[in-house]
N, C-alpha and C positions, 0 to 999 in steps of 0.2 A: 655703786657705793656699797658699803660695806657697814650693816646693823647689827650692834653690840648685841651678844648673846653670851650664854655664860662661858668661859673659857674652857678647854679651847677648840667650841667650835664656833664657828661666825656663818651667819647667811649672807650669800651674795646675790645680788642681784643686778643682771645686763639686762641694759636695753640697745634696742637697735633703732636708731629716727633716720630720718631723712623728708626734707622738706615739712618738717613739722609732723610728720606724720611717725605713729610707733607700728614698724617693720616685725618688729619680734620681741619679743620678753621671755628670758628667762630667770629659774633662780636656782640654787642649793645650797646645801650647805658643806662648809667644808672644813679639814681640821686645823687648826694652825698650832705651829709649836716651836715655841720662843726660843732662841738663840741662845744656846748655853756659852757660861763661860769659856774660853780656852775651844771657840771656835775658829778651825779650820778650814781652809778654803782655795781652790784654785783661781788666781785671777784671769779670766779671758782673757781679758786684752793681752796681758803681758805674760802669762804661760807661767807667773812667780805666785807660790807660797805665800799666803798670809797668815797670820798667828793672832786674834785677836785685832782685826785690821792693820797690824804693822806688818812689815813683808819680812819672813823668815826664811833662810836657810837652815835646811837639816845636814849636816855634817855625820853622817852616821857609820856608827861601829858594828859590823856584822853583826856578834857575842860581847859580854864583856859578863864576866863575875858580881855579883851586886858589891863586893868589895872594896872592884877594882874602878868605881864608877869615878869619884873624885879623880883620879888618875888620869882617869881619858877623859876628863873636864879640860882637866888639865895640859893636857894634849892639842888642844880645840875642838874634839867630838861635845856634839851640844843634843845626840839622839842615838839610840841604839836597835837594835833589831828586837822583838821578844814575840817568842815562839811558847804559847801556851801547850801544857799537855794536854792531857785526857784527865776533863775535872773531878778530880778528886778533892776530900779533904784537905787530905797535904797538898796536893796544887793549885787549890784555891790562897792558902796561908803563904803557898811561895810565891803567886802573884801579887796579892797582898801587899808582901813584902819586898817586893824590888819595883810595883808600881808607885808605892810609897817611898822609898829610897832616890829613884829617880825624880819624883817631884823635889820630896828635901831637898836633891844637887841641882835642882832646876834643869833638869835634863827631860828630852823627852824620849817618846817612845814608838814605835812602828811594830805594828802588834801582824806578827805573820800567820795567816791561817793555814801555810802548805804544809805543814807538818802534821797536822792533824788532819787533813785531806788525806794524804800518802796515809793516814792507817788503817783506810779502809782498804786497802790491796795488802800492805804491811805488815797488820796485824790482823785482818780479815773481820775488819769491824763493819756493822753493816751500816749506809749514808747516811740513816736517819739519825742512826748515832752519833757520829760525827756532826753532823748538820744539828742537831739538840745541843751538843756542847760547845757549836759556833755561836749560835746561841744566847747559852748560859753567859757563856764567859761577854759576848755582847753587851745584853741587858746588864749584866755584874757589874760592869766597870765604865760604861755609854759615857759618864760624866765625869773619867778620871782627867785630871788637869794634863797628865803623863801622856797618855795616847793623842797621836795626831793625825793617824792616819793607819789604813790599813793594807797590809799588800795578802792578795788571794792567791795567787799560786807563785814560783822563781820558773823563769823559762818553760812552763808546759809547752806540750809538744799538739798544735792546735792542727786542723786538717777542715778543710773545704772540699764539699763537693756542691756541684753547679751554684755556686755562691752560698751557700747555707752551711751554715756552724755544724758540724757533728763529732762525734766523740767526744773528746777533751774538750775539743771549742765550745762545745754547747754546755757540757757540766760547769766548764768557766763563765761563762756567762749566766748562766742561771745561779750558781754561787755567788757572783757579783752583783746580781740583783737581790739575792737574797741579803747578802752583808747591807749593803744601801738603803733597803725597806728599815734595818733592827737600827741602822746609823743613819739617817742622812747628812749627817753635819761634819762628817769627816771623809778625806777623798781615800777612795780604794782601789789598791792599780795592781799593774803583775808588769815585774819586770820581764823589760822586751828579750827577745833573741831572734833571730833568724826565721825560729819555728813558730814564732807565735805573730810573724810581721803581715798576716794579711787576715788575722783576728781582728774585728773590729769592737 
């Protein structure tokens, strides 16, 4: 059972019986954290998109202008790609402004993080930079209505050797754990290709 404690942690505590008898008892405590609005989710069973319990499809547009958004509303795109920079002032005020623009059209958004990855080869920025401004911008926006999900790299080029992640596969994977710790409530995936189809 589960004893109210201040939010949000809760102590739990298992028992193990059999025949009347207590096998094992343990306890801890652990965090819990309440479902924000405009959660996101994969359904098992059926492999489909939910959007706040209803089942969503993303209809999505590579790029689009924050101009041109009503347009490809218009169109039937109902989500778009959006590829954060390197946070600056002015790229904080332009995400700002086109995560806000997209909620107005009621449109969403798919927040790509490989852009900002490629600048550490790029522009020869060093990971932790990169990784601090995956981040910023994370924690910045975790509860924008706009965002639904996140994609971590487009086609890397992943490599096994005796079944174990290394290179690219293992930076991918460790990114993706990292995105999922600052987000849990939103899915985070990497478009498949050939090179990445025995990445698990």
């Amino acid at each position: 059972f589960v004893e109210g404690m201040p939010k949000p942690q809760v102590a739990c505590r298992l028992t193990a019986r059999a025949d009347g008898r207590i096998l094992a008892e343990t306890s801890r405590e652990a965090g819990v954290f309440p479902r924000p609005a405009h959660y996101v989710r994969l359904d098992p069973a059926s492999l489909a998109l939910e959007r706040d319990g209803q089942p969503f499809l993303p209809l999505a547009l590579g790029r689009c202008r924050v101009d041109h958004l009503l347009e490809a509303k218009g169109h039937g795109f109902n989500t778009v790609w959006f590829a954060p920079d390197l946070l600056t002032a002015e790229s904080r005020l332009e995400a700002d402004r086109y995560l806000q623009a997209l909620a107005d059209a009621e449109m969403a958004a798919i927040v790509d993080f490989g852009p900002l990855q490629h600048a550490v080869e790029r522009k020869k920025l060093p990971p932790a930079t990169v990784q601090e401004n995956i981040r910023t911008f994370i924690e910045r926006y975790r509860t924008h209505p706009a965002i639904i999900m996140s994609q971590n790299l487009d086609e890397p080029n992943c490599v096994l050797e005796n079944g174990e992640a290394v290179g690219a596969a293992a930076a991918l994977t460790a990114m993706h754990r990292f995105i999922k710790e600052l987000d849990p409530y939103r899915p985070v995936f990497v478009n498949w290709s050939p090179r990445v189809d025995k990445w698990d």
